[in-house]
Rosetta silent file (secondary structure, phi, psi, omega in degrees, C-alpha in Angstrom):
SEQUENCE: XXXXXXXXXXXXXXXXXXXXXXXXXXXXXXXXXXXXXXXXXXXXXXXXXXXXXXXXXXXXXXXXXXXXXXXXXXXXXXXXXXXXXXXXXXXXXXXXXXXXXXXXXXXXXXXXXXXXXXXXXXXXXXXX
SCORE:     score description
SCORE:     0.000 S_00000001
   1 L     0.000  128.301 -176.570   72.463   83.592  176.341 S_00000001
   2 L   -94.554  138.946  164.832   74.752   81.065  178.472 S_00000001
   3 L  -113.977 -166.035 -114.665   75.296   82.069  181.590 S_00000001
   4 L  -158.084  135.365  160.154   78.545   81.535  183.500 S_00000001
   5 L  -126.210   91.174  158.390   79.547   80.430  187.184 S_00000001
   6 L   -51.549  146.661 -164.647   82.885   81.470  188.094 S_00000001
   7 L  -138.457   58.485 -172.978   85.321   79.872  190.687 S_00000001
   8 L   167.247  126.788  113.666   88.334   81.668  190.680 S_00000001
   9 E  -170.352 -174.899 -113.648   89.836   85.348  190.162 S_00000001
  10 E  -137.456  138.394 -178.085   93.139   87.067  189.581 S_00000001
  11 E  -137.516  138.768 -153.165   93.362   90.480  189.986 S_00000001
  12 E  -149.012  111.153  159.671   97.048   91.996  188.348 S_00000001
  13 E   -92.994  147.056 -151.628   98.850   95.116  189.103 S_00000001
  14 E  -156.966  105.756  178.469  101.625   96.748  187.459 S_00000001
  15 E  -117.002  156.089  173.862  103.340   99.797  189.216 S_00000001
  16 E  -114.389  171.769  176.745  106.474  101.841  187.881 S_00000001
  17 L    68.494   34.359  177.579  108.448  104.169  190.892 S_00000001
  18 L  -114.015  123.263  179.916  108.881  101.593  193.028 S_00000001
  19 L  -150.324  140.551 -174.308  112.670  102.266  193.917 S_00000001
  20 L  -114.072  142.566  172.985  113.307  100.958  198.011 S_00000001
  21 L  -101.327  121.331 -169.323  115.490  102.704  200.281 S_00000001
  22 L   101.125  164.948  168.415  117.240   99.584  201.927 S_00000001
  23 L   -84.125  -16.323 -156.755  118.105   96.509  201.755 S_00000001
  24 L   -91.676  -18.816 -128.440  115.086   95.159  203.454 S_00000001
  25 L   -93.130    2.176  139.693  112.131   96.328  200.868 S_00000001
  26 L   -39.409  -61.805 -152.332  111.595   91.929  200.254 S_00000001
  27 L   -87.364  -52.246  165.488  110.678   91.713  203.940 S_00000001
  28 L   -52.566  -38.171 -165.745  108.562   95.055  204.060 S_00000001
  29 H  -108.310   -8.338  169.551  106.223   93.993  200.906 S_00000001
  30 H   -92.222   13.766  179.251  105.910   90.355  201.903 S_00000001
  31 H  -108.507   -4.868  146.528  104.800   91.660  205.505 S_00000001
  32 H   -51.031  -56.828  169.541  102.550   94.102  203.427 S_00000001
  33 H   -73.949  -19.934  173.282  101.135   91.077  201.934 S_00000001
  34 L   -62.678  -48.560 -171.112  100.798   89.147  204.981 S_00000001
  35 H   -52.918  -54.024 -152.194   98.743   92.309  206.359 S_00000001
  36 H  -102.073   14.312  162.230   96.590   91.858  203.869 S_00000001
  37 H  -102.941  -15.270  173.848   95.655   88.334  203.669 S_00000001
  38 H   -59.804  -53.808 -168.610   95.601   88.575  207.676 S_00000001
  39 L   -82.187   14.308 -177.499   92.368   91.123  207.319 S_00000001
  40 L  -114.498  159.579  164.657   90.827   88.617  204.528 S_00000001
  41 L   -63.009  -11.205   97.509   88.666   85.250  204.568 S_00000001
  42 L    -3.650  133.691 -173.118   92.117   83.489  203.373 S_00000001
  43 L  -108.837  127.074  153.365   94.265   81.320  205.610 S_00000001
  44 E   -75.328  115.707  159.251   97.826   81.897  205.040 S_00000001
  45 E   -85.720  -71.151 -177.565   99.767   78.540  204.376 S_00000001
  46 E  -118.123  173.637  160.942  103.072   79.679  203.832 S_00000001
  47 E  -140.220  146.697  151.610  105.050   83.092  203.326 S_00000001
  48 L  -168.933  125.460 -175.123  108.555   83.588  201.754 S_00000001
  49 L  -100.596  130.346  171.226  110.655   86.660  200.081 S_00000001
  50 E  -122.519  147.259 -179.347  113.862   86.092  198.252 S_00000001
  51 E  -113.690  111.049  165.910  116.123   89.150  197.238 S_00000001
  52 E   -88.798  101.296 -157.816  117.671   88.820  193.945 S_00000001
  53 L   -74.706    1.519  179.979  121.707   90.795  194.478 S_00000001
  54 L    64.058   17.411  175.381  121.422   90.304  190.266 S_00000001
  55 L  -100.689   -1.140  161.846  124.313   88.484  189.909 S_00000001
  56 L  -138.065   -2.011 -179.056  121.721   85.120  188.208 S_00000001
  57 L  -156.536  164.730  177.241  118.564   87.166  188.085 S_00000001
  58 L   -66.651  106.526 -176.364  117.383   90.838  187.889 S_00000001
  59 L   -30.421  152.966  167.056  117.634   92.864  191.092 S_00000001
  60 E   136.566 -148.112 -167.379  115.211   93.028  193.122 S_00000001
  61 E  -125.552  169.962  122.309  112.911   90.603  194.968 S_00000001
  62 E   -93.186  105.108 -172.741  110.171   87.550  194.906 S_00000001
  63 E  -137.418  157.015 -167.499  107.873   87.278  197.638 S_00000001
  64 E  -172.585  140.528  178.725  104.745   85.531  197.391 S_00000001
  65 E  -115.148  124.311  160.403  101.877   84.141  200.398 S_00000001
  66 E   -87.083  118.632 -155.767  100.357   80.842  199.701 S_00000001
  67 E  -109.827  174.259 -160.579   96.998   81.085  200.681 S_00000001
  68 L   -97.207    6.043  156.269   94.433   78.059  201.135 S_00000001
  69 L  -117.566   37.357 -161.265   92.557   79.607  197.988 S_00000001
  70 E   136.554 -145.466  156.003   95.915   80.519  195.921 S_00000001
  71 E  -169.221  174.517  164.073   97.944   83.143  196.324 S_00000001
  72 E   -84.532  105.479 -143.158   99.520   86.346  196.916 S_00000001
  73 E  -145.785  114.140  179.722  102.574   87.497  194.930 S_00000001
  74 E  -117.412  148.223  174.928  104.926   90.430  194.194 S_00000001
  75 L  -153.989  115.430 -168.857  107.961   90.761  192.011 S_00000001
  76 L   -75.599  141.155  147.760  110.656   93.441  191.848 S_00000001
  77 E  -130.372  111.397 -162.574  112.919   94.738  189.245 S_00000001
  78 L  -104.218   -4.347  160.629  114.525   97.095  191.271 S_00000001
  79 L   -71.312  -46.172 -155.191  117.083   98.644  188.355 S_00000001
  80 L  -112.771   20.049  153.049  114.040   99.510  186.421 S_00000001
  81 L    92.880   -1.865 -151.583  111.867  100.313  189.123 S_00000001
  82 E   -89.160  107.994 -164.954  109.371   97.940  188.282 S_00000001
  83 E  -131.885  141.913  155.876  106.448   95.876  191.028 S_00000001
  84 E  -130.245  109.137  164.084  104.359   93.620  189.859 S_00000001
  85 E  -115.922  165.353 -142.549  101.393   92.105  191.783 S_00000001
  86 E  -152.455  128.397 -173.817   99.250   89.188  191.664 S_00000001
  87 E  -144.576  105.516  152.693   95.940   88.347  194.016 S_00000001
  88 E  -111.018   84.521  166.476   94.480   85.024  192.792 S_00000001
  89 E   -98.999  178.910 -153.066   92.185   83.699  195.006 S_00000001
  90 L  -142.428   -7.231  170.727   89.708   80.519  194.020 S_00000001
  91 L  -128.364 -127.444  169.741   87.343   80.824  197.167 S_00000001
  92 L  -114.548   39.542  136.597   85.599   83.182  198.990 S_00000001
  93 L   -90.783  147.357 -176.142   87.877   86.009  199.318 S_00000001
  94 L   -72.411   79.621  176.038   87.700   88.983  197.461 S_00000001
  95 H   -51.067    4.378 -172.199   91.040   89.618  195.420 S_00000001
  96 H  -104.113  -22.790 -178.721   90.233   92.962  194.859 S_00000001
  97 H   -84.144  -38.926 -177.791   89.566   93.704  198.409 S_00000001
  98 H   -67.294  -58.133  142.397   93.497   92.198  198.997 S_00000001
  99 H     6.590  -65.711 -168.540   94.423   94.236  195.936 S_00000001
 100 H   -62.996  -87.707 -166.324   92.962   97.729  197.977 S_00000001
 101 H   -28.032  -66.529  165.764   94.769   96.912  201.070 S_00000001
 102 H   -36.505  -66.454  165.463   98.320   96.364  199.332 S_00000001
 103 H   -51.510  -28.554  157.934   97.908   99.179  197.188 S_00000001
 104 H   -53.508  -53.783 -156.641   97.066  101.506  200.166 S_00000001
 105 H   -83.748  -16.372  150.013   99.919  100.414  202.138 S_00000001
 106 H   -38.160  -53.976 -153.008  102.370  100.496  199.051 S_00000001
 107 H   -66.967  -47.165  177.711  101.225  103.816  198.132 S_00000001
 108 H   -53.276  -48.162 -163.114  101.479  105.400  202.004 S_00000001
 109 H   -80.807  -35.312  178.018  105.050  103.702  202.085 S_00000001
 110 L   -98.582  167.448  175.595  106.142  104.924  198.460 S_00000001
 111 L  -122.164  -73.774  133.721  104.978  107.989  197.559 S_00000001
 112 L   -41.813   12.256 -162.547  106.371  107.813  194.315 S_00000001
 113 L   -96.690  168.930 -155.089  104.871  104.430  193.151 S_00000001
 114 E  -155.702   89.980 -171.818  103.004  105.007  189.779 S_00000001
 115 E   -57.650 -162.406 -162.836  100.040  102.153  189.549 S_00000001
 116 E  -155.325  -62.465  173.066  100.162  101.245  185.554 S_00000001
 117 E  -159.346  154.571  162.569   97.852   99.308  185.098 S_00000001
 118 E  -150.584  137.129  173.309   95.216   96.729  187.024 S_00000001
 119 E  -135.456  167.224  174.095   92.905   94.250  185.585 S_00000001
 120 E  -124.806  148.644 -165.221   91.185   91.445  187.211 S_00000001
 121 E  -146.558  111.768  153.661   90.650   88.110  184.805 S_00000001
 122 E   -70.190  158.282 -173.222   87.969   85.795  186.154 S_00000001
 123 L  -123.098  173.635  163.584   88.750   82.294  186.270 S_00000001
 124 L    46.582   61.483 -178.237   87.836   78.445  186.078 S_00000001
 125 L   -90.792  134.915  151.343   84.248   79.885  184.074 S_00000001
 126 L  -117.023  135.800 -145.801   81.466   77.232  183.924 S_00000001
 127 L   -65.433  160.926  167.241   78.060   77.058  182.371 S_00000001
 128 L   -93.591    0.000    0.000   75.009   76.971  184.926 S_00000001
């Protein structure tokens, strides 16, 4: 039996019910994400949300924290109600613990969000 050292991994959420009251709900989930790489061993390198009005792309949003193992990353389709997150980190934070934290503070802020699905995918595996 080979065993395996992993460097890397991705943890992937899929929520339905995510419909925002406002214009602002870009700026609320990347400061949501922000939150949560602030309470993690990941150093935020950059942050930025763009709001898609769906006249070249599908309402909603893009928002995404570049972190010094990866990143953090959500993306709205706000006709069909639709969030998708993304936690990849490649060092020693826990994407699953940033994962928790988001999903709390979505859920408290939505009421209505409806996870879907979540898997985690380890990454960059190598033999010992």
């Amino acid at each position: 039996m080979t065993e395996h050292h992993v460097k890397g991994s991705h943890v992937f959420i899929d929520y339905t019910g995510a419909f925002f009251d406002g214009e602002d709900a870009h700026d609320w989930v990347l400061s949501v994400l922000r939150d949560a790489v602030a309470q993690s061993e990941a150093t935020e390198v950059h942050a930025h949300a763009v709001p898609f009005d769906g006249s070249t792309s599908p309402p909603g949003f893009a928002a995404v924290v570049l972190i010094d193992e990866s990143h953090v990353t959500a993306h709205h389709y706000a006709d069909r109600g639709m969030l998708a997150l993304d936690c990849f980190t490649c060092g020693e934070s826990d994407p699953d613990a940033l994962a928790d934290f988001i999903h709390e503070a979505l859920c408290k802020g939505m009421p209505a969000l409806h996870l879907v699905r979540r898997d985690r995918v380890e990454r960059f595996l190598t033999e010992v």
